[in-house]
C-alpha positions as CSV (number, residue, x, y, z in Angstrom):
1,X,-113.3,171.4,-15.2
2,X,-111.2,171.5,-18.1
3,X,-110.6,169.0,-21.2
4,X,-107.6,169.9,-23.3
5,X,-105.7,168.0,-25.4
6,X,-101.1,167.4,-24.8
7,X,-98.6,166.2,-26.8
8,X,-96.0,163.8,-25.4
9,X,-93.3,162.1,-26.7
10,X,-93.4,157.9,-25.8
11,X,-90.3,155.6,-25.9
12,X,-90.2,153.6,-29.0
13,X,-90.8,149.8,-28.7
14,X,-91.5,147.1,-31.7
15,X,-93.2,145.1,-29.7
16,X,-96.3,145.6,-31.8
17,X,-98.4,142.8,-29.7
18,X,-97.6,144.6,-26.2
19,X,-98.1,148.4,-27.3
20,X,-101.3,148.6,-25.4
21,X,-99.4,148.0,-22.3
22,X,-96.3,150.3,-23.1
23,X,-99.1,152.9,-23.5
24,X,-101.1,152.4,-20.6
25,X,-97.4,152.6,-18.3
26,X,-96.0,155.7,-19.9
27,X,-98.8,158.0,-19.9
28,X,-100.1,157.2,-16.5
29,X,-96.6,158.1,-15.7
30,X,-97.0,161.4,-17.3
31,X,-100.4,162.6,-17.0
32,X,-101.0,164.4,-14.0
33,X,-102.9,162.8,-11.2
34,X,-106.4,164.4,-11.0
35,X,-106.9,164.4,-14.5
36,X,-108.5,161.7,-16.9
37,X,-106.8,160.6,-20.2
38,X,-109.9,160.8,-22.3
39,X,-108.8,159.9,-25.8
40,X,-105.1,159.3,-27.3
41,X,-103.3,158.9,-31.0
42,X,-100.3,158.7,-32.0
43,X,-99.4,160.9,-34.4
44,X,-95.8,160.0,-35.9
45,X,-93.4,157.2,-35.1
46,X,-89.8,157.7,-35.5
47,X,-87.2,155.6,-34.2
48,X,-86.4,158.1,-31.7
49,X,-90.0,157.5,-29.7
50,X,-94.2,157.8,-30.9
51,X,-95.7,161.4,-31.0
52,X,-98.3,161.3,-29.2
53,X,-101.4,163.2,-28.3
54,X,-103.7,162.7,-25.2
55,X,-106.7,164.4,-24.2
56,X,-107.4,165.0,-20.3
57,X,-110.3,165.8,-18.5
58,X,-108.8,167.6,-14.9
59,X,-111.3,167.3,-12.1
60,X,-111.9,169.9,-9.9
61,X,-114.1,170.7,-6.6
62,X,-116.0,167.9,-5.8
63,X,-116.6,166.2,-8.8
64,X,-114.6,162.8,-8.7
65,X,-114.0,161.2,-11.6
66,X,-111.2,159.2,-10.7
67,X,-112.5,155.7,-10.6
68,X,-113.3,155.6,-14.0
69,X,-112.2,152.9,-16.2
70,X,-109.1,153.1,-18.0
71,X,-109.1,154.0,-21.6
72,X,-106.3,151.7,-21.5
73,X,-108.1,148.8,-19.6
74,X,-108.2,145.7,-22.4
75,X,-110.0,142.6,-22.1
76,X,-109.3,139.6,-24.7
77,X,-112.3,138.6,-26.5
78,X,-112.8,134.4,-25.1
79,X,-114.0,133.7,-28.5
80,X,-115.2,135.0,-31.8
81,X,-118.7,135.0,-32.2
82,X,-119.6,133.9,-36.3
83,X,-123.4,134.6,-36.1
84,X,-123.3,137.4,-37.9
85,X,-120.4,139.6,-40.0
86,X,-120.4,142.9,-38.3
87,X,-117.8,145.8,-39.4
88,X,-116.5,148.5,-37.8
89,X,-116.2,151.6,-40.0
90,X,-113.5,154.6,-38.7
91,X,-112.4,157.8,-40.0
92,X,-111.3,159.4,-37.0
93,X,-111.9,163.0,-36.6
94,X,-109.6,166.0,-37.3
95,X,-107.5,164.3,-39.4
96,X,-108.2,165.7,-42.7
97,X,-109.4,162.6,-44.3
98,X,-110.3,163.1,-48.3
99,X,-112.9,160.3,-47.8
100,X,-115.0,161.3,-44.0
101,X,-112.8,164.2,-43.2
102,X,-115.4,167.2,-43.8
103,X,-119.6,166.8,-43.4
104,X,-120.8,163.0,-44.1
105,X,-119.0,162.7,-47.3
106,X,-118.2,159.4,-46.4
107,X,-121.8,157.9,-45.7
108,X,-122.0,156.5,-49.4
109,X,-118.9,155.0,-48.0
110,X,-121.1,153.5,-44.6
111,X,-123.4,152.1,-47.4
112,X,-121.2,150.4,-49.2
113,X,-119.6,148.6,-46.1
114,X,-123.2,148.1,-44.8
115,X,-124.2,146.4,-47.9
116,X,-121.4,143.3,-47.3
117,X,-122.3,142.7,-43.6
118,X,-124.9,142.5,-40.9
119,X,-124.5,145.2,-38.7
120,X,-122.4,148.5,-39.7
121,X,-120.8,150.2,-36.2
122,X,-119.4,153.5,-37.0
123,X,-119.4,156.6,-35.6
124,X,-121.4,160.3,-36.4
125,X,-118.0,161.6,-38.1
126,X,-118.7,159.5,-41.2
127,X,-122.4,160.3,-41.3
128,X,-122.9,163.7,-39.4
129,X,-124.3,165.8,-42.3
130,X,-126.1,169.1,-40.6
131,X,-129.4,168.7,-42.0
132,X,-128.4,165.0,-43.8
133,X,-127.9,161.7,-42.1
134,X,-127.6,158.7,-44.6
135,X,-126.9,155.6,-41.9
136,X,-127.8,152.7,-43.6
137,X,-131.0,150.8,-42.3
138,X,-128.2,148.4,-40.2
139,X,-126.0,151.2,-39.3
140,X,-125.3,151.4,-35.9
141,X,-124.7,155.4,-34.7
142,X,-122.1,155.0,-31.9
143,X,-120.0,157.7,-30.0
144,X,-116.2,157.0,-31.0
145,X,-114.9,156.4,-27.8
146,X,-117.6,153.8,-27.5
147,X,-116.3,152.2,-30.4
148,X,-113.0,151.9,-28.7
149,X,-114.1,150.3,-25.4
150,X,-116.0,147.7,-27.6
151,X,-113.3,146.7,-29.4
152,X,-111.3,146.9,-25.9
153,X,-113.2,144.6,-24.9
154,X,-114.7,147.0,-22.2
155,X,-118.2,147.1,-23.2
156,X,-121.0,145.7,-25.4
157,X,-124.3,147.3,-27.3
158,X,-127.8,146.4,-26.8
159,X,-129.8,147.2,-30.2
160,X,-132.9,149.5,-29.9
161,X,-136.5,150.4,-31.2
162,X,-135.5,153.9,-30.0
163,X,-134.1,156.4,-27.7
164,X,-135.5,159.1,-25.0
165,X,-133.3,162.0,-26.6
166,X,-132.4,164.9,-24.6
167,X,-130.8,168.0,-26.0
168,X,-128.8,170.6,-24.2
169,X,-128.2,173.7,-26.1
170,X,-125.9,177.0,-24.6
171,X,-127.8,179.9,-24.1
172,X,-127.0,182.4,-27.3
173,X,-125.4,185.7,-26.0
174,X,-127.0,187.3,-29.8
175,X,-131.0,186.0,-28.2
176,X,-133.2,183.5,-29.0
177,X,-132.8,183.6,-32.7
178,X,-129.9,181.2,-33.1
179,X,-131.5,178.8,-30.2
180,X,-134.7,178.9,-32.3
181,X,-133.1,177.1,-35.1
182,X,-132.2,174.6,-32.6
183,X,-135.4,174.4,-30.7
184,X,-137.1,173.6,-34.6
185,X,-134.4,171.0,-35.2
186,X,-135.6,169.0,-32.6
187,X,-139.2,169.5,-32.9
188,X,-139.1,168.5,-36.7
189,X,-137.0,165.4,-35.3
190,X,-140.3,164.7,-33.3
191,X,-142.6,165.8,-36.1
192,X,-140.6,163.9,-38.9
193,X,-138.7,160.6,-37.3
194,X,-140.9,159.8,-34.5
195,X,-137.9,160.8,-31.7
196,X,-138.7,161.0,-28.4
197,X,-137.7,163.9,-27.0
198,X,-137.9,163.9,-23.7
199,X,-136.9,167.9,-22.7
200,X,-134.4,170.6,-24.3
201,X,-132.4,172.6,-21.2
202,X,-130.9,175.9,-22.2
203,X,-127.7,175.8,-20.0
204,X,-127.6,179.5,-19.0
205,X,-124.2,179.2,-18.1
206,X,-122.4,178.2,-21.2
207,X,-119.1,175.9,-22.2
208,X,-116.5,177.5,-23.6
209,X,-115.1,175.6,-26.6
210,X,-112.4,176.7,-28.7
211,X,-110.6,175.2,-31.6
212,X,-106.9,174.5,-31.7
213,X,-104.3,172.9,-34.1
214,X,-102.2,170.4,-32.7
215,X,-98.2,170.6,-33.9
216,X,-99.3,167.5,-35.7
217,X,-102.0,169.3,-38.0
218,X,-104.6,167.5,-36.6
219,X,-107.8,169.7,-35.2
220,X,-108.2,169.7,-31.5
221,X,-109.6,172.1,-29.2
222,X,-109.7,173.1,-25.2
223,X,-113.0,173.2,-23.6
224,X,-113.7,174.8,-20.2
225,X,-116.5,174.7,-17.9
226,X,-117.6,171.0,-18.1
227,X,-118.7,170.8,-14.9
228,X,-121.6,172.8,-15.9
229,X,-123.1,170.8,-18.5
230,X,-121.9,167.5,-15.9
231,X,-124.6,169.0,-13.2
232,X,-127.3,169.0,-15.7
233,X,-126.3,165.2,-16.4
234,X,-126.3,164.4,-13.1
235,X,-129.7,166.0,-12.3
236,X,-131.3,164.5,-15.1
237,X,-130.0,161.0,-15.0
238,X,-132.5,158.0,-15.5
239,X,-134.9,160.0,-17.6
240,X,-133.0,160.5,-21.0
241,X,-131.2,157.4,-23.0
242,X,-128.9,160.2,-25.4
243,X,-127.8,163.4,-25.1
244,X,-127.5,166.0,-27.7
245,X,-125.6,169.1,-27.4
246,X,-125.9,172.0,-29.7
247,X,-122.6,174.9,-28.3
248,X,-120.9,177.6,-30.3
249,X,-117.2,177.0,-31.1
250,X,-115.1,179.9,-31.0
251,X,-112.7,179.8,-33.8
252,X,-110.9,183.0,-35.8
253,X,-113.3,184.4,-37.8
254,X,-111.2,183.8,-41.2
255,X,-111.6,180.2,-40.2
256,X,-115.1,180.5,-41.8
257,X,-113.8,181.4,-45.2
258,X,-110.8,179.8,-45.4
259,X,-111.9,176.1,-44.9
260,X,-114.1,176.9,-47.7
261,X,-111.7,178.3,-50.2
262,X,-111.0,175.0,-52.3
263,X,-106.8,176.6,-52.6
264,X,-106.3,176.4,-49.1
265,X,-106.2,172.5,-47.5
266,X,-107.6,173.1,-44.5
267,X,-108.9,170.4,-41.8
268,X,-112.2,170.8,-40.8
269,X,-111.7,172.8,-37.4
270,X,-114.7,172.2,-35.8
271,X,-114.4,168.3,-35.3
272,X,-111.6,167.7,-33.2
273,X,-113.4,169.7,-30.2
274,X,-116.5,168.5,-30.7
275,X,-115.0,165.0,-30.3
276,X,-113.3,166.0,-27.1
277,X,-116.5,166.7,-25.6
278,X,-118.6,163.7,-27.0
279,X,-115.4,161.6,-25.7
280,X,-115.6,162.8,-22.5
281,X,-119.5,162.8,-21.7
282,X,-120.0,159.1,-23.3
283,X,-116.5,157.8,-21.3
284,X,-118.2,159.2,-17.5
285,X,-121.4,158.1,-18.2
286,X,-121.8,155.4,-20.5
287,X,-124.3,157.0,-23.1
288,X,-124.6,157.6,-26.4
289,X,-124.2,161.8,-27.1
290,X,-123.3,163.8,-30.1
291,X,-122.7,167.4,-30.9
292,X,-123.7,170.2,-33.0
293,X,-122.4,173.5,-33.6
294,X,-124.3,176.5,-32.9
295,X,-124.1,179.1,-35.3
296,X,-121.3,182.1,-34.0
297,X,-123.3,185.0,-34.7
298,X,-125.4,187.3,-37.3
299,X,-121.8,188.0,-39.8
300,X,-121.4,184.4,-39.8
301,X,-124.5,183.7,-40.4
302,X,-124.7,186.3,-43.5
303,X,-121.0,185.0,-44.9
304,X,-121.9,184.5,-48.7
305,X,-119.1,181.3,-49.8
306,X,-121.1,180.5,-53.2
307,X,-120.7,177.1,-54.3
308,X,-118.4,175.1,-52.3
309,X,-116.7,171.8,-52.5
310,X,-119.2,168.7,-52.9
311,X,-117.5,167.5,-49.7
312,X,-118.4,170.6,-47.8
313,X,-121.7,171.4,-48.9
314,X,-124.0,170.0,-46.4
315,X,-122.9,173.2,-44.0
316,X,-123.6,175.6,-46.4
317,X,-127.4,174.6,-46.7
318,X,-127.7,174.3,-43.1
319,X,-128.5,176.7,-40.1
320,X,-128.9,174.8,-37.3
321,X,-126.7,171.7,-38.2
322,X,-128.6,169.3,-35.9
323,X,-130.8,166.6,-37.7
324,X,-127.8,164.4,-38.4
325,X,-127.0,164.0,-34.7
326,X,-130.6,163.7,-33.9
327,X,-131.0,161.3,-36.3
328,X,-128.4,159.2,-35.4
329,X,-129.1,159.3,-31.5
330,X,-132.9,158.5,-32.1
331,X,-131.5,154.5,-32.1
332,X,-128.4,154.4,-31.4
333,X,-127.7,151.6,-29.3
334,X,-127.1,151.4,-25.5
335,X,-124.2,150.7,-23.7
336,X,-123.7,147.6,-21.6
337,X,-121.1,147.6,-19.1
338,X,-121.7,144.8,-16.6
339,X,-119.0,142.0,-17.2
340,X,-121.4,139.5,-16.5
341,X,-123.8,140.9,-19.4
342,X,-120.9,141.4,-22.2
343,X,-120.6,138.7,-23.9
344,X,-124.6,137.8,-24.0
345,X,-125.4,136.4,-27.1
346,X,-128.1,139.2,-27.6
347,X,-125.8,142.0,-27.7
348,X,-122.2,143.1,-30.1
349,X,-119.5,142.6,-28.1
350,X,-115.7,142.4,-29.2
351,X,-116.4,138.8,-29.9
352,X,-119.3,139.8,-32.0
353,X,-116.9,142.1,-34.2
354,X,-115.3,140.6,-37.4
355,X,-113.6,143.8,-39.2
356,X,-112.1,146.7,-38.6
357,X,-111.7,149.1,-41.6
358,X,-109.6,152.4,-40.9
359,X,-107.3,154.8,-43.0
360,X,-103.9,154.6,-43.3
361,X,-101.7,156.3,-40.7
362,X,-104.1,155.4,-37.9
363,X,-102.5,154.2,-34.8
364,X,-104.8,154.5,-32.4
365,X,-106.5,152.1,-29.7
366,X,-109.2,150.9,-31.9
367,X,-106.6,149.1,-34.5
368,X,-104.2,148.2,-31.6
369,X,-107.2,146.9,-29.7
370,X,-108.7,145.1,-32.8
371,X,-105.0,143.3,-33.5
372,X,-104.9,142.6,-29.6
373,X,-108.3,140.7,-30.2
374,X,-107.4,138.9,-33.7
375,X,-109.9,141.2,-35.6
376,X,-109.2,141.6,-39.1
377,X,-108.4,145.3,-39.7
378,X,-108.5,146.3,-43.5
379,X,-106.2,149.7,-43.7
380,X,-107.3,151.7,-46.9
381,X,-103.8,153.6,-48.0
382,X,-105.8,155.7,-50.2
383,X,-108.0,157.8,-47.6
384,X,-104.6,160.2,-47.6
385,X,-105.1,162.3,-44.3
386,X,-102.6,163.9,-41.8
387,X,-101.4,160.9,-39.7
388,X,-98.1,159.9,-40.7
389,X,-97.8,156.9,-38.6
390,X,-96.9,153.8,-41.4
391,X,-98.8,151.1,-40.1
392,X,-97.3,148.2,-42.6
393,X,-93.3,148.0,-40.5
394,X,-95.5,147.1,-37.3
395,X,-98.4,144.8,-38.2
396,X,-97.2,143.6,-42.0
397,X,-96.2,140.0,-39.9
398,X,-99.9,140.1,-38.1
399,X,-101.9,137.5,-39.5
400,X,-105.2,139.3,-39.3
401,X,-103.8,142.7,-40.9
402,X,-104.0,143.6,-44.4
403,X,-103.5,147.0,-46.9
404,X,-105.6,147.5,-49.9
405,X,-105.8,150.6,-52.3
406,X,-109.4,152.2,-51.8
407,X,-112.6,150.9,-50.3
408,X,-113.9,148.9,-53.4
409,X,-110.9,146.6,-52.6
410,X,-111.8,146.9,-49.2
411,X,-115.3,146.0,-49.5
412,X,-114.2,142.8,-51.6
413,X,-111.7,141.0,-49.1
414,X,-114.9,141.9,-46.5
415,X,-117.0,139.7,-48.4
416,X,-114.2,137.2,-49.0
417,X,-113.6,136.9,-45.2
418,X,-117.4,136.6,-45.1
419,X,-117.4,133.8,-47.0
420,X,-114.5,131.8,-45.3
421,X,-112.5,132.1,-48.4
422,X,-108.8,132.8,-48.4
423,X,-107.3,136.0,-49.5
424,X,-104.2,133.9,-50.5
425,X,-106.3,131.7,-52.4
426,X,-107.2,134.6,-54.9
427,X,-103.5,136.3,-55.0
428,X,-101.4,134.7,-57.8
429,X,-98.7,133.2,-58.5
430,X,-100.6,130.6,-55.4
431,X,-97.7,129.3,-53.0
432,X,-97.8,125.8,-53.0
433,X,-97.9,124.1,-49.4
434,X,-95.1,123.7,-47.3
435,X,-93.9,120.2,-45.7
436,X,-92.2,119.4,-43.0
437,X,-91.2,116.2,-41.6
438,X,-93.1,116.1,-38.0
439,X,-89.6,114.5,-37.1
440,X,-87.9,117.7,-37.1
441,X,-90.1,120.6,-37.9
442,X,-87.2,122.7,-39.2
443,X,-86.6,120.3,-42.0
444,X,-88.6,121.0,-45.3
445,X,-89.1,117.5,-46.6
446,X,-89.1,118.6,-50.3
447,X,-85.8,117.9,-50.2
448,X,-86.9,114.2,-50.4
449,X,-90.2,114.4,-52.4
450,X,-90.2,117.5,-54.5
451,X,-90.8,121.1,-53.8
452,X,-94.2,120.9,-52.2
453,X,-97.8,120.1,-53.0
């Protein structure tokens, strides 16, 4: 079983409020049958058609995932649930963000957001720091793809004291050195959190992960072998609530250097794969998971890269880069899926959600989801990264979209929708109110009795 990642090219359409649906009908006319969109962007938007990129999962033997949902499926929220002022954090992976784009140099970013709502849902790209994991005390930790179905409308999350964590780490064709450091990782999550860690399997027979580039610049990746790590779900299902997986990913060796060498802009290579694989294990089974890299080998291990970009630096102190995801699946929440349990007051469903903040450029199926479901979504133009979709031509007329500079401003309007209190109200010069006569609507009375009130 293979999980790569295509690009495809998508008629244009302006019809921001039906894009879902244009979606959904064009790539399940192109994508093979027997294989499983898994996640999709688009990546540019031109009047000649979207740039788009979709990953697949393609079934083979007798593994049958095709009555999976959807990633398309969408299900309006029936109402919007005020209890509580819950965000939703993204920096998608692989895009190069300056802010989130490298190892968890955007969780003073999660702090800030957490400290103007409830409940903080983001994912372990804006936290994941090797050896350092800085969720807020109301952070939620959820797999991306998650995040998408919830604000699809596809799922909900049940809070938790904790979680039965199991790990899965690939056999090391350099010995048991390099799955040592793994093996301590998770016993000082035990020692150190309180995890529960329920088992760690070696898989003997390993994936095989590589990293790519998209034409887009974006970091993706091809992954081969899934059904073997699929098995070992399989067999151990019911007796773990999150999986960890700690693989090597086979990129050029010059790879190692050069996405440290501060003259060369490089995207981090390693997370565009590693979401491919959490994608695909948290969209067939409904769990939380998250991933690790495995040190390569011995020369990789010995690479001397001095002192590094801030941004970066969590990698270079680390050898087994594992405590952030364990950290962040020891309560990360669980994943409801039965329609008749969604919407329970108990758990954060799409109704439950009242923001969505993302970088500029991101046109994806979290923002069209959110827009679908009247979330507010706060797009942050100065998180520069490599999408180049302008979001402003297809949203700028949606009521519940708005553009600010950097996340101080961001933070700000989330505390004035918080409080009920109009961004209009704050902007001057303030628009005074418009009348109409409720004979004909189209007729601005201040004709008759001034220019408005």
């Amino acid at each position: 079983m293979q999980i790569v990642e295509k690009e495809i090219k998508i008629p244009y359409s302006r019809d921001a409020a039906g894009l879902i649906g244009h979606f959904k009908k064009e790539v399940e006319s192109k994508v093979p049958s027997g294989e499983i969109p898994i996640r999709f962007v688009v990546t540019e938007s031109t009047r000649g058609g979207f740039k788009c990129e979709i990953g697949t999962l393609a079934c083979e033997g007798d593994q049958d995932w095709t009555q999976v949902s959807s990633i398309f499926d969408f299900k309006k929220r029936p109402f919007e649930n005020t209890r509580e002022f819950n965000v939703v954090l993204l920096v998608p992976t692989g895009i190069g963000a300056e802010i989130g784009g490298h190892a968890g140099d955007a969780g003073p970013l999660a702090r800030l957001m957490a400290s103007v709502c409830d409940n903080l849902i983001t994912h372990p790209n804006v936290v994941n720091a090797s050896d350092i994991n800085e969720l807020p005390d109301n952070g939620l930790y959820v797999e991306g793809s998650l995040i998408t179905r919830l604000l699809m409308g596809e799922i909900s999350l049940k809070k938790v004291r904790s979680n039965r964590v199991l790990l899965v780490m690939e056999k090391h064709p350099c010995g048991p050195y390099f799955e040592d450091k793994s093996i301590n990782a998770f016993n000082a999550a035990r020692a150190t959190l309180g995890m529960e860690g329920t088992q760690i399997i070696r898989l003997d027979e390993a994936l095989d992960m590589r990293a790519l580039w998209s034409n887009a610049g974006r970091a993706v990746g091809r992954i081969d072998h899934f059904d073997r790590l699929a098995a070992v779900i399989d067999r151990e299902e019911g007796k773990f609530d999150a999986l960890a997986l700690a693989t090597r990913i086979q990129v050029p060796m010059e790879f190692h250097t050069e996405y440290y060498n501060e003259e060369i802009d490089m995207v981090n290579p390693w997370g565009g794969v590693e979401a491919m694989l959490t994608h695909t294990v948290s969209t067939l089974y409904n769990i939380p998971s998250a991933h690790a890299p495995m040190m390569t080998d011995q020369s990789t291990m010995n690479l001397d890269l001095g002192v590094v970009d801030p941004r970066k630096s969590a990698e270079i102190i680390s050898e087994a880069f594992l405590h952030c995801v364990l950290k962040g699946l020891h309560r990360s929440p669980q994943v409801i899926t039965d329609p008749l349990l969604i919407n329970h007051p108990d758990f954060i469903s799409a109704s439950n959600v009242s923001a969505l903040v993302i970088p500029d450029g991101c046109m994806g199926l979290p923002t069209l989801a959110a827009l679908s479901q009247e979330i507010p979504v706060i797009v942050v133009k100065g998180n520069k990264n490599q999408a180049r979709v302008k979001l402003e031509p297809f949203f700028s007329k949606a009521r519940h979209f708005y553009t600010v500079e950097n996340y101080f401003e961001a933070a700000g309007l989330l505390m004035s929708l918080r409080a009920g209190v109009s961004v209009e109200s704050l902007q001057r010069p303030l628009k005074k109110s418009l009348v109409v006569s409720s004979l004909d609507p189209a007729m601005v009375s201040s004709q008759s009795n001034g220019s408005g009130r």
